[in-house]
Structures are given as structure tokens and as C-alpha cells.
N, CA, C and O atoms as a DFTB+ gen file, in Angstrom:
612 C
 N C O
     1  1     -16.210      51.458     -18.294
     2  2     -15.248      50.729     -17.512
     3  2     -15.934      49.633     -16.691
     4  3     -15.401      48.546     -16.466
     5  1     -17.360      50.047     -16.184
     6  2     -18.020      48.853     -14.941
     7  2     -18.150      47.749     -16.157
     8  3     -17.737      46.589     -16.136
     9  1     -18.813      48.405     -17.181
    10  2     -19.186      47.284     -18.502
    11  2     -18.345      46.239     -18.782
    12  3     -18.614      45.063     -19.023
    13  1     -17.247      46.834     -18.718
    14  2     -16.257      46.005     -19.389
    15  2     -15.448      44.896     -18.102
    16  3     -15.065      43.789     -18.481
    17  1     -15.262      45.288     -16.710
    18  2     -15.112      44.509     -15.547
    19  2     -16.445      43.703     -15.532
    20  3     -16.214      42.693     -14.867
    21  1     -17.722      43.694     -15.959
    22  2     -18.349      42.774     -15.788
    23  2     -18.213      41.617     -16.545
    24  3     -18.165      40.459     -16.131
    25  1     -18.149      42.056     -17.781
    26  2     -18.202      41.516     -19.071
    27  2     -16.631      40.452     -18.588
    28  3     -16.657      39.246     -18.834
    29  1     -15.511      41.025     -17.983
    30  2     -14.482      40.319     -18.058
    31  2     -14.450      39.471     -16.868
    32  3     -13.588      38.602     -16.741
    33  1     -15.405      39.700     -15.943
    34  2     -15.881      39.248     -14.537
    35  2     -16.712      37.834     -15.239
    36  3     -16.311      36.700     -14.975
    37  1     -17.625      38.019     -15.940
    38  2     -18.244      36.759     -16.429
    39  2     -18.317      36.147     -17.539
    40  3     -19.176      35.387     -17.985
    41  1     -16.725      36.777     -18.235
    42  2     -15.865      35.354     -19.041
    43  2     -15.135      34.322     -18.224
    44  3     -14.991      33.117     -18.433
    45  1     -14.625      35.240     -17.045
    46  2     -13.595      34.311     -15.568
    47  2     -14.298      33.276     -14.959
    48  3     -13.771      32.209     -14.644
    49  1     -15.967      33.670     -14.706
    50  2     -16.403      32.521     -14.143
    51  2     -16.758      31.625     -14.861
    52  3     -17.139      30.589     -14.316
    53  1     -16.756      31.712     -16.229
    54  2     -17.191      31.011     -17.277
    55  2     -16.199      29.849     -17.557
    56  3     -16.400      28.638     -17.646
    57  1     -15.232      30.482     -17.653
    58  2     -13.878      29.803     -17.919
    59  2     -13.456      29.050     -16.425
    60  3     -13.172      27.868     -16.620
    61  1     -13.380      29.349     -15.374
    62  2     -13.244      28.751     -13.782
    63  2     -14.599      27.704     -13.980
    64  3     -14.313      26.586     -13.550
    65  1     -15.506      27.754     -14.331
    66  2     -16.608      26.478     -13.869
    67  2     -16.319      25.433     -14.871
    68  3     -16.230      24.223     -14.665
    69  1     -16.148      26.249     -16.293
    70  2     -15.751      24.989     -17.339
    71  2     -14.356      23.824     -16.543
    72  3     -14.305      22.595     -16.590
    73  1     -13.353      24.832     -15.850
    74  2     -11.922      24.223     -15.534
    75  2     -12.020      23.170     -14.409
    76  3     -11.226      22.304     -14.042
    77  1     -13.222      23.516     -13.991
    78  2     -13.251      22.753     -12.551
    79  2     -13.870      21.297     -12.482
    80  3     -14.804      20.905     -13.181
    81  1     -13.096      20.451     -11.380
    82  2     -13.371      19.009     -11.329
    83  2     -14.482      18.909     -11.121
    84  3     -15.090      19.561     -10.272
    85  1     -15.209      17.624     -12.254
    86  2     -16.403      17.606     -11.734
    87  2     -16.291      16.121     -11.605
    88  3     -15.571      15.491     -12.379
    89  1     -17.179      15.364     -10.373
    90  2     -16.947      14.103     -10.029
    91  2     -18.901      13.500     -10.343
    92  3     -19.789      13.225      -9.537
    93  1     -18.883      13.506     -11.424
    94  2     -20.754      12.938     -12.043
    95  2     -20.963      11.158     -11.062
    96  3     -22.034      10.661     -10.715
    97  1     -19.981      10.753     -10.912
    98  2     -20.033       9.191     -10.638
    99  2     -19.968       9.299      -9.165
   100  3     -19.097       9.675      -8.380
   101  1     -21.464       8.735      -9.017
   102  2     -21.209       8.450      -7.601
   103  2     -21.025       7.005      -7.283
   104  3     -21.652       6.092      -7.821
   105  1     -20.056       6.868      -6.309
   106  2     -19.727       5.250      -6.147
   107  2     -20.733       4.904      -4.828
   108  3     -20.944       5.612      -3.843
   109  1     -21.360       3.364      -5.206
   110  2     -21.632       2.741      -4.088
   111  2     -20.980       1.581      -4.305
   112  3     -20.109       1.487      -5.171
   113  1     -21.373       0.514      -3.474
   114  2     -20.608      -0.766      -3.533
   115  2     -21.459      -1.554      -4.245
   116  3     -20.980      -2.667      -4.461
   117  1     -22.712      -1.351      -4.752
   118  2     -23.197      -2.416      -6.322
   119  2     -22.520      -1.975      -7.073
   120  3     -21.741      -2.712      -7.678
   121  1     -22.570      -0.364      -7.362
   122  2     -22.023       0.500      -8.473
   123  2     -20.996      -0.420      -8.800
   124  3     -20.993      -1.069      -9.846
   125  1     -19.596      -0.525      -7.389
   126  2     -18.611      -0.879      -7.878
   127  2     -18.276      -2.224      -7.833
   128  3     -17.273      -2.590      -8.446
   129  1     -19.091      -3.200      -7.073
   130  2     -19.262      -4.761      -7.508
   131  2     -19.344      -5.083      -9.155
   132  3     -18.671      -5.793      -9.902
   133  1     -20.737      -4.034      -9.386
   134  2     -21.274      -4.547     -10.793
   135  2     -20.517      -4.270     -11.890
   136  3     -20.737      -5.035     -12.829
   137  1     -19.270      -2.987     -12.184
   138  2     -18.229      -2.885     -12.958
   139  2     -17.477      -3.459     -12.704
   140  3     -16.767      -3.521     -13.707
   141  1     -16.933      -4.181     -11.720
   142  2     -15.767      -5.266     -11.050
   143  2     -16.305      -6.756     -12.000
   144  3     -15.570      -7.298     -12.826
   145  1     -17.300      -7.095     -11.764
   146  2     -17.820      -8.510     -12.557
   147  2     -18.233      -8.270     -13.890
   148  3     -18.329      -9.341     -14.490
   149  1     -18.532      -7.231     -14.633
   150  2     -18.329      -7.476     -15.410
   151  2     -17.607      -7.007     -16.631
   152  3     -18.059      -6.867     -17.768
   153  1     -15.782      -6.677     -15.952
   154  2     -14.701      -6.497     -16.525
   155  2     -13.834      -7.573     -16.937
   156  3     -12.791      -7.536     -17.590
   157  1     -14.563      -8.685     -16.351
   158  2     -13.308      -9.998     -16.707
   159  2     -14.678     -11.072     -16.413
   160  3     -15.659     -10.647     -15.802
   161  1     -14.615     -12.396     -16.888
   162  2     -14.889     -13.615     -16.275
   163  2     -14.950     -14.336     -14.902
   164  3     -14.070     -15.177     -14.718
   165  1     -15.446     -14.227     -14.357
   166  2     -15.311     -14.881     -13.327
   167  2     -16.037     -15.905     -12.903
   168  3     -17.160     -15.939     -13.405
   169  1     -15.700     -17.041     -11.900
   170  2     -16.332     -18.410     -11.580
   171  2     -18.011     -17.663     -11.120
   172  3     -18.361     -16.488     -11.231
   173  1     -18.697     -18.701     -10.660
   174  2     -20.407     -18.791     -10.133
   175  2     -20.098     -18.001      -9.145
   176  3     -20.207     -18.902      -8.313
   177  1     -19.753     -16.934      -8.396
   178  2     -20.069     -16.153      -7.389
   179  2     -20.935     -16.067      -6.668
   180  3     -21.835     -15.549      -7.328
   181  1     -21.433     -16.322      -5.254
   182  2     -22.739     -15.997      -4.444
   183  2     -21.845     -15.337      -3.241
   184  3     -20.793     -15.627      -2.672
   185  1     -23.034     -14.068      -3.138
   186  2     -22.887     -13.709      -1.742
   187  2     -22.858     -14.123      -0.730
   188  3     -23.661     -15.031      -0.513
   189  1     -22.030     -13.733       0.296
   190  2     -21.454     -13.740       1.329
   191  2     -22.156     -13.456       2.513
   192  3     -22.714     -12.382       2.738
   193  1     -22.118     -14.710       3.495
   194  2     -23.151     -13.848       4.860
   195  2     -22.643     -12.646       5.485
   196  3     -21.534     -12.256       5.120
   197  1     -23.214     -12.057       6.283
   198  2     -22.325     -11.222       7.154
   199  2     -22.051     -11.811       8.157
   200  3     -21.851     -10.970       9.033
   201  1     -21.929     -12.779       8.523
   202  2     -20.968     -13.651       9.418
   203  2     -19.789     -13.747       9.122
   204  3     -18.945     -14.031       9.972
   205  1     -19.502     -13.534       7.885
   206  2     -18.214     -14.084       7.185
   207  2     -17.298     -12.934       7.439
   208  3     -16.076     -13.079       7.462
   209  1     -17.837     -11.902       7.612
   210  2     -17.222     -10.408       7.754
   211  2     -16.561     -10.512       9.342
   212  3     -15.432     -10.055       9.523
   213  1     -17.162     -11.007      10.247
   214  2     -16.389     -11.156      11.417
   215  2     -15.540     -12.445      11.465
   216  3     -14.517     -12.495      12.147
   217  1     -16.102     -13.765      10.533
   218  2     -15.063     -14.703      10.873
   219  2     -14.167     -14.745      10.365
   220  3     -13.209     -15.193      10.994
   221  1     -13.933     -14.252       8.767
   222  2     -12.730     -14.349       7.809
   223  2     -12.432     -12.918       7.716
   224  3     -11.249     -12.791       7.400
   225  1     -12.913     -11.988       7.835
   226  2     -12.070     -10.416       7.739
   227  2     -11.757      -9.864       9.153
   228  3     -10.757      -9.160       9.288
   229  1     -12.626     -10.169      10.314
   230  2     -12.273      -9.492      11.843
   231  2     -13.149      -8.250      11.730
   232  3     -12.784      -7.351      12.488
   233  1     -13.980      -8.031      11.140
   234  2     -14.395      -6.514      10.674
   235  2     -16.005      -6.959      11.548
   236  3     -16.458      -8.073      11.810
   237  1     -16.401      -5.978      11.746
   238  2     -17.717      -5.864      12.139
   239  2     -18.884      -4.940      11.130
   240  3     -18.697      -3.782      10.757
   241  1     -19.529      -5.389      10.964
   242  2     -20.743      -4.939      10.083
   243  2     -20.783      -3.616      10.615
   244  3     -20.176      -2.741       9.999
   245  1     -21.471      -3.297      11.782
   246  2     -21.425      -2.232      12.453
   247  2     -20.360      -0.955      12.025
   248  3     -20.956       0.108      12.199
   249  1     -19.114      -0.762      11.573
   250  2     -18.482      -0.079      11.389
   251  2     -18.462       0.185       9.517
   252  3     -17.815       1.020       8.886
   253  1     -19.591      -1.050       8.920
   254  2     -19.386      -0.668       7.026
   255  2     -20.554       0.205       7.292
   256  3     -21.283      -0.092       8.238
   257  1     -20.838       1.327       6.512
   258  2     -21.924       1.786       5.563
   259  2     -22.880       1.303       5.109
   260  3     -24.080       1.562       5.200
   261  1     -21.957       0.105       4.276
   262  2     -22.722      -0.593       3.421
   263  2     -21.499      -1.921       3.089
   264  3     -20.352      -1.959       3.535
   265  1     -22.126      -2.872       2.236
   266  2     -20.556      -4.017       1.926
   267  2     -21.475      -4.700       0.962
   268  3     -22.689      -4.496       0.955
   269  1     -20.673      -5.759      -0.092
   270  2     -21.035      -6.667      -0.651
   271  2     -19.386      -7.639      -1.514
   272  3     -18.573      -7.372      -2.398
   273  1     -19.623      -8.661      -0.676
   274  2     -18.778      -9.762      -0.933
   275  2     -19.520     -10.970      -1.652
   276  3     -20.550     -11.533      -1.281
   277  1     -18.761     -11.221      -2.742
   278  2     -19.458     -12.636      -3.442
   279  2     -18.059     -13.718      -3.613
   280  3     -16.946     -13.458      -4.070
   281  1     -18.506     -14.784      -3.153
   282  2     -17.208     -14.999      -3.649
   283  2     -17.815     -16.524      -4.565
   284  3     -18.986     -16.809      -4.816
   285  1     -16.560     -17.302      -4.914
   286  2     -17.062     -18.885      -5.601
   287  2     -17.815     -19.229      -5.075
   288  3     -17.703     -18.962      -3.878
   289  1     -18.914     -19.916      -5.408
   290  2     -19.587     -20.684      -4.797
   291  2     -19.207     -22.096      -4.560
   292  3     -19.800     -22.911      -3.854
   293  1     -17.899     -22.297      -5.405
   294  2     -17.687     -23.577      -5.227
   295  2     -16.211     -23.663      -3.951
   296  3     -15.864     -24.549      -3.171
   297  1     -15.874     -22.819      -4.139
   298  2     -15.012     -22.217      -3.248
   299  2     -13.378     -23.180      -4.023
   300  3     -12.308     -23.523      -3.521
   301  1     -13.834     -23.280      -5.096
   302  2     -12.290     -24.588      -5.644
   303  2     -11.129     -23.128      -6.392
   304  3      -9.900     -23.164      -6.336
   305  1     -11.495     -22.616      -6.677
   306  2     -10.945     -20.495      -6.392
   307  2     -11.032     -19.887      -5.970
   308  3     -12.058     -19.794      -5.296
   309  1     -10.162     -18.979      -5.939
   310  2     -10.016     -17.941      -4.544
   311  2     -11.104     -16.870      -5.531
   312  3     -10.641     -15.731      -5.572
   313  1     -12.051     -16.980      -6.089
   314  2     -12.456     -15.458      -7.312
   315  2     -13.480     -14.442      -6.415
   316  3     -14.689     -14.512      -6.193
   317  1     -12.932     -13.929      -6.198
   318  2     -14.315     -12.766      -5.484
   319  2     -14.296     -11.568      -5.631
   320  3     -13.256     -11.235      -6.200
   321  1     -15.019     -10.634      -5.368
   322  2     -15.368      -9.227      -5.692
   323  2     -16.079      -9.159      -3.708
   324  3     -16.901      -9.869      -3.129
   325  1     -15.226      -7.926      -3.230
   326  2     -15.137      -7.879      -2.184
   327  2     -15.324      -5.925      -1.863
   328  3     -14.223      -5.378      -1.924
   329  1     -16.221      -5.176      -1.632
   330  2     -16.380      -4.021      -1.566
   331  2     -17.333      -3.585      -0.228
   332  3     -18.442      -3.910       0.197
   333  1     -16.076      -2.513       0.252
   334  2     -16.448      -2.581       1.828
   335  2     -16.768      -0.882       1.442
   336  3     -15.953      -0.429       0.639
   337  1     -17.739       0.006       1.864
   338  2     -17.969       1.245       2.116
   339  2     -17.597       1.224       3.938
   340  3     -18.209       0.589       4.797
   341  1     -16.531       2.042       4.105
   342  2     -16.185       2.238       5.736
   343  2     -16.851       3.731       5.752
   344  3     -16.839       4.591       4.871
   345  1     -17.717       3.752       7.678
   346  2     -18.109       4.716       8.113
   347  2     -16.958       5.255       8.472
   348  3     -15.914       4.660       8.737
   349  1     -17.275       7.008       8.479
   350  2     -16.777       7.823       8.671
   351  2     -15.931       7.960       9.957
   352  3     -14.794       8.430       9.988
   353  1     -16.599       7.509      10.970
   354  2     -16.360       7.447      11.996
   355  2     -15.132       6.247      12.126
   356  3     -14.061       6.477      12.688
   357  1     -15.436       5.111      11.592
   358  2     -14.304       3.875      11.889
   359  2     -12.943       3.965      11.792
   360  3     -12.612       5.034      11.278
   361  1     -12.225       3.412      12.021
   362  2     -10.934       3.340      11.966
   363  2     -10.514       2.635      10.152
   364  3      -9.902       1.573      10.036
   365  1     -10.842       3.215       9.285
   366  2     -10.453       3.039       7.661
   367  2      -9.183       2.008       7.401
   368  3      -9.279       1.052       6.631
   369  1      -7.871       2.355       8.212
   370  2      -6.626       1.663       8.072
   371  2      -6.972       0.450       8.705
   372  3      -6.921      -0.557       7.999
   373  1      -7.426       0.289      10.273
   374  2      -7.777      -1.004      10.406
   375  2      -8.234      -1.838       9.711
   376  3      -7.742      -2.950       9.524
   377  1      -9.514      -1.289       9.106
   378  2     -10.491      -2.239       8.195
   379  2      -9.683      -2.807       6.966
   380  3      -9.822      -3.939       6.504
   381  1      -8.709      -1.713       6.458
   382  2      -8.149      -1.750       5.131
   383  2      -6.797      -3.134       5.419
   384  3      -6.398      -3.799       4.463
   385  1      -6.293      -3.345       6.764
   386  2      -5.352      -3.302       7.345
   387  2      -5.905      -5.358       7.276
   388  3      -5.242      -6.274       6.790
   389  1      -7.297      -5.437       7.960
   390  2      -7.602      -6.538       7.908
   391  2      -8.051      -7.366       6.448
   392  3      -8.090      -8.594       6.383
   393  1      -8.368      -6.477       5.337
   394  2      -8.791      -7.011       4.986
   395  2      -7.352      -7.343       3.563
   396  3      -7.466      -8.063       2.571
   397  1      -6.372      -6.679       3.911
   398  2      -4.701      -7.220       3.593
   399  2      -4.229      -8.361       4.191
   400  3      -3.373      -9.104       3.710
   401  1      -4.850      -8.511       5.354
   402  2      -4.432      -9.599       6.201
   403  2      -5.304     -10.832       5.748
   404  3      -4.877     -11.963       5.979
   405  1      -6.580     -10.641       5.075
   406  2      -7.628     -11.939       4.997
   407  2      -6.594     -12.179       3.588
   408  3      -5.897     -13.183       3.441
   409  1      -6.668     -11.024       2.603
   410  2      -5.711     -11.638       1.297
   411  2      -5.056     -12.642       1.459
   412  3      -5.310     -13.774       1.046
   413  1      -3.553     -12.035       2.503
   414  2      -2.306     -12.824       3.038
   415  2      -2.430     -14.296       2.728
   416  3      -1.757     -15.023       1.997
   417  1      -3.942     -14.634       3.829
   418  2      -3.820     -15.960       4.680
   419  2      -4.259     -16.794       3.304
   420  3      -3.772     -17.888       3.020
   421  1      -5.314     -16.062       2.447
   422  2      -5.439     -16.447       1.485
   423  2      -4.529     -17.026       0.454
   424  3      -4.793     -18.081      -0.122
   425  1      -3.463     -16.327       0.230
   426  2      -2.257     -16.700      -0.472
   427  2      -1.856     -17.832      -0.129
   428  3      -1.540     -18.647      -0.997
   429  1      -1.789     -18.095       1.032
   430  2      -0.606     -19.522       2.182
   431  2      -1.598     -20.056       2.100
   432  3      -1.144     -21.034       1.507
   433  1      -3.093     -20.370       2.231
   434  2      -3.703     -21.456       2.150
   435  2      -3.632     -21.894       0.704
   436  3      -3.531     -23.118       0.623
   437  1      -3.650     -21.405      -0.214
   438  2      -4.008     -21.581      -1.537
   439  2      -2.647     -22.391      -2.017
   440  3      -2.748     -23.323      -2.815
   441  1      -1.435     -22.001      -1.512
   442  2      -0.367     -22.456      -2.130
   443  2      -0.660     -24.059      -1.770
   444  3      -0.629     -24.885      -2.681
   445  1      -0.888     -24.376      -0.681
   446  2      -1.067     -25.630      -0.438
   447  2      -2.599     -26.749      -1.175
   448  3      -2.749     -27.966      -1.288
   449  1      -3.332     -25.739      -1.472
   450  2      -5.360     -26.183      -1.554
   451  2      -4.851     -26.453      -3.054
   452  3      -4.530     -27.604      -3.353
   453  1      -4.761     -25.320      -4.097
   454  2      -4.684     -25.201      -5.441
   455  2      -3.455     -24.279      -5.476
   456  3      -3.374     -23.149      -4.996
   457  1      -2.834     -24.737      -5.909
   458  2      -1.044     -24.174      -5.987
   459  2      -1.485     -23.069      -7.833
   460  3      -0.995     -21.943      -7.916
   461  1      -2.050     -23.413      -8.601
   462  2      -2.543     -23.046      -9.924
   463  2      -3.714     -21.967      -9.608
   464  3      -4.090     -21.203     -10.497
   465  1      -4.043     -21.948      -8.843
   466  2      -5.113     -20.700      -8.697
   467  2      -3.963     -19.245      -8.173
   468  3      -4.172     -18.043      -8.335
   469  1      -3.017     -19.781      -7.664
   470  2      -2.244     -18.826      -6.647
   471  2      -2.471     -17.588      -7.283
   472  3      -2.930     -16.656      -6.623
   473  1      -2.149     -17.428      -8.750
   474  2      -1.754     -16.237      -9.641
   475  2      -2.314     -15.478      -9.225
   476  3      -1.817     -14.527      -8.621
   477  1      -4.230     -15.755      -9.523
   478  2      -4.995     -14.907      -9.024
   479  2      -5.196     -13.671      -7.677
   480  3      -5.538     -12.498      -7.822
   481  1      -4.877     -14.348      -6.453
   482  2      -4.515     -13.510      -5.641
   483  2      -3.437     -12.968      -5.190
   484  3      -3.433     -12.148      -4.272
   485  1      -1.848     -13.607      -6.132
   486  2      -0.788     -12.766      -6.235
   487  2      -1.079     -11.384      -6.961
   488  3      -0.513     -10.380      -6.529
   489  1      -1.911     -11.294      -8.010
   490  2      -2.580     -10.463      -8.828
   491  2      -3.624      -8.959      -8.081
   492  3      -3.633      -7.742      -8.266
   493  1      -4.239      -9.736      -7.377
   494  2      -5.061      -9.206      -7.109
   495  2      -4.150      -8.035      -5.891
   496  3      -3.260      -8.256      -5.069
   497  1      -4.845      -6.856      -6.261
   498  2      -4.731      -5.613      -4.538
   499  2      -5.616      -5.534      -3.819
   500  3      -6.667      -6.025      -4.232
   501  1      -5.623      -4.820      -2.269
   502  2      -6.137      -4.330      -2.052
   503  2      -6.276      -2.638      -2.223
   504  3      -5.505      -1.882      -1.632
   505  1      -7.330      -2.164      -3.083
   506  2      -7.353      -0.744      -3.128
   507  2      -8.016      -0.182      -2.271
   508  3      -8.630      -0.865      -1.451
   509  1      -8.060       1.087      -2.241
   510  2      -8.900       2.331      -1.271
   511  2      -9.351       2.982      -2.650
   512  3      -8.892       2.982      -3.792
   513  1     -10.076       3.344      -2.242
   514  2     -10.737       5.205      -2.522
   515  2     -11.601       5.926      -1.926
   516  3     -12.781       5.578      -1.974
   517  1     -11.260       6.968      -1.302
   518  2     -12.193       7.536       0.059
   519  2     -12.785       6.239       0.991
   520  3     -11.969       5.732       1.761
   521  1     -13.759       5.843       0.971
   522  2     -14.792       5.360       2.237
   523  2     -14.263       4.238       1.406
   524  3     -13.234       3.906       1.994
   525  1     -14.384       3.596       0.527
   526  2     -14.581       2.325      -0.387
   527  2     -13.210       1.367      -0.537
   528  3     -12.133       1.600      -1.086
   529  1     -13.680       0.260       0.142
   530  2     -12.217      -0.477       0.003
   531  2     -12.690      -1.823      -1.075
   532  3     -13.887      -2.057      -1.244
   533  1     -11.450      -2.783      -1.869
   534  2     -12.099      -3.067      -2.737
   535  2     -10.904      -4.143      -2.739
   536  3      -9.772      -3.674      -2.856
   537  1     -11.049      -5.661      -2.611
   538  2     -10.476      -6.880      -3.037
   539  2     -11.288      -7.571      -4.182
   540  3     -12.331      -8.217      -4.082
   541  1     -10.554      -7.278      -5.288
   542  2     -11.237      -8.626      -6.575
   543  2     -10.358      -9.140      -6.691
   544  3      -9.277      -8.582      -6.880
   545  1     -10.568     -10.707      -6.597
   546  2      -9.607     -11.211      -6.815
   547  2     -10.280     -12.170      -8.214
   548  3     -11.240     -12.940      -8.188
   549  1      -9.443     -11.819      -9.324
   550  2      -9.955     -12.703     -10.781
   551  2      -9.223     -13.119     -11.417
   552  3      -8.067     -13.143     -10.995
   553  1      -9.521     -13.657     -12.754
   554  2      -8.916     -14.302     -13.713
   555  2      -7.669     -13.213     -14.263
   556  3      -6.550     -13.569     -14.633
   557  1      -8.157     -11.870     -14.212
   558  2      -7.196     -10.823     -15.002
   559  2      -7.005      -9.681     -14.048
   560  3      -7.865      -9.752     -13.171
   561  1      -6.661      -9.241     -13.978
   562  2      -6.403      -8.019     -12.380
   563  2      -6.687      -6.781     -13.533
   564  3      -7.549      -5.903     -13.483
   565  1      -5.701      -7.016     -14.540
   566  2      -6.092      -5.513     -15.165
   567  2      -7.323      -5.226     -15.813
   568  3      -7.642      -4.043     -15.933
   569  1      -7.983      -6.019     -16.200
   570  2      -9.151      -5.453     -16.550
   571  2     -10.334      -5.124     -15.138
   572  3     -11.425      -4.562     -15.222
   573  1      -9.838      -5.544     -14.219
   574  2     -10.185      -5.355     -12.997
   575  2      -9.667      -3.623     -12.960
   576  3     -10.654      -2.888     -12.928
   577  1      -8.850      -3.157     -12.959
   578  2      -7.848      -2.190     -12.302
   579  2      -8.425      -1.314     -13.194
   580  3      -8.559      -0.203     -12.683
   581  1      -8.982      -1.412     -14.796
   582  2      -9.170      -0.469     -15.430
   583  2     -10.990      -0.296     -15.225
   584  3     -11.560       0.780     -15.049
   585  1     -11.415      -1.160     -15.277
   586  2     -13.098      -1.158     -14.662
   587  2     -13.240      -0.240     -13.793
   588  3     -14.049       0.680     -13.910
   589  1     -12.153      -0.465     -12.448
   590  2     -12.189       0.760     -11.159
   591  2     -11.974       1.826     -12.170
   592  3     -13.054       2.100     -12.694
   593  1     -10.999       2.529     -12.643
   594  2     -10.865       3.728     -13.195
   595  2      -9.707       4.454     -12.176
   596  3      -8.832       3.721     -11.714
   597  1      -9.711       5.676     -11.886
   598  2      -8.661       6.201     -11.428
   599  2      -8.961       6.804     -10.145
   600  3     -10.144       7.127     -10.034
   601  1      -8.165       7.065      -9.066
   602  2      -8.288       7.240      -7.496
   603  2      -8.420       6.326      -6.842
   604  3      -8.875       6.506      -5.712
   605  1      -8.000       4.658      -7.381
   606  2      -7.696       3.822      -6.476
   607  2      -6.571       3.506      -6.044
   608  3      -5.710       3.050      -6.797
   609  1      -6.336       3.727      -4.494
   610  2      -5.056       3.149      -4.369
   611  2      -4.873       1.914      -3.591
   612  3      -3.755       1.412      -3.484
């Protein structure tokens, strides 16, 4: 009888470890820059100072993890790959909150700058997933959307 409760004891865990989520991918923000660029085309991209993080997002360095923003270099498109890791500690919705708001202004300037680029950041979201917030704004959103993979919202 013990034989056989063991034996049926360690088919259960066998079967429970096979069933269980396993998450192999760990995200950082190259991780998820570098599948963001190269899911679609995008213009000459150069990184972003971190000045730019307090003048065009309101965000303070101090509260990312980590970040990496590239955007045109020519700036004649809105095209960028924008990935914020938020500390634990920060306020997540704020950050997420501003950086919906940098989109926005983006939209209303653009209608007026390049009325033909607009698509792009009508296109584009802002997603979450845990710590990681994420604006690309590109030529194709969905091959963007499928690059991320799934648990972005």
C-alpha cells in the first residue's frame, strides 16, 4: 500500500511540474528594444538623452530601473522604440500615465508637422507588462504587437 501511494505520489508531481507555468524569458529593456526593431522597418533611430525623459515624458530617471528610448534621428517621423523598466517602489500608473500623455501631444503636433506620418502613432499603444512599459511607434504596429508576444497590456 506505502509502495503504491508513493509510486502514485511521484506520478502527481511529475504530472504538476510538467503542468506548470514556466516563464524561460527574462525581459529587460534591450531584450525588448532589440525584438521591437527588428519586427518591422524602421527610420535611422539614435538614442535618446536622459534629459529627454524629464523634458518630453515628466518622468525622472531616478524612479526607471533601467530605460532605452531611440527615436528618428531625423526627427521628420514620429518612429521610436521607447522601453521604460519602472522601480518597484514608483508610482507605475503615473509613469505609464505620462508617457500616454507624451503619445497624445505627439498626435496634435504631428497632425499639423506631417499630417502622413499621423497613422503611425494613431497605431501605435502604450503597453505594460509588470515593471516594463513600452511605446513603439512604427511603420506596422502589428508586427510590433506580435514581436512583444503575450502579457502586454
Amino acid at each position: 500500500m506505502k509502495r503504491m501511494l508513493l509510486g502514485l505520489s511521484l506520478i502527481l508531481c511529475l504530472v504538476m511540474t510538467g503542468c506548470s507555468a514556466k516563464n524561460d524569458a527574462v525581459l529587460t529593456t534591450e531584450g525588448i528594444a532589440d525584438a521591437v526593431a527588428k519586427a518591422t522597418d524602421f527610420a535611422e533611430l539614435v538614442a535618446a538623452d536622459e534629459k529627454y525623459l524629464e523634458k518630453y515624458l515628466l518622468i525622472e530617471a531616478a524612479d526607471l530601473a533601467s530605460w532605452s528610448w531611440q527615436r528618428d534621428s531625423s526627427r521628420v517621423t514620429p518612429e521610436m522604440i521607447l522601453v521604460l523598466e519602472v522601480k518597484p517602489e514608483a508610482d507605475q500608473a503615473a509613469i505609464k500615465q505620462a508617457v500616454q500623455e507624451y503619445h497624445d501631444e505627439q498626435i496634435f503636433q504631428y497632425r499639423d508637422y506631417q499630417p502622413d506620418q499621423v497613422y503611425k502613432l494613431e497605431n501605435a499603444k502604450v503597453l505594460q507588462n509588470g515593471a516594463f512599459i513600452v511605446l513603439a511607434v512604427s511603420p506596422d504596429a502589428a508586427k510590433v504587437n506580435t514581436a512583444l508576444g503575450n502579457g502586454w497590456k
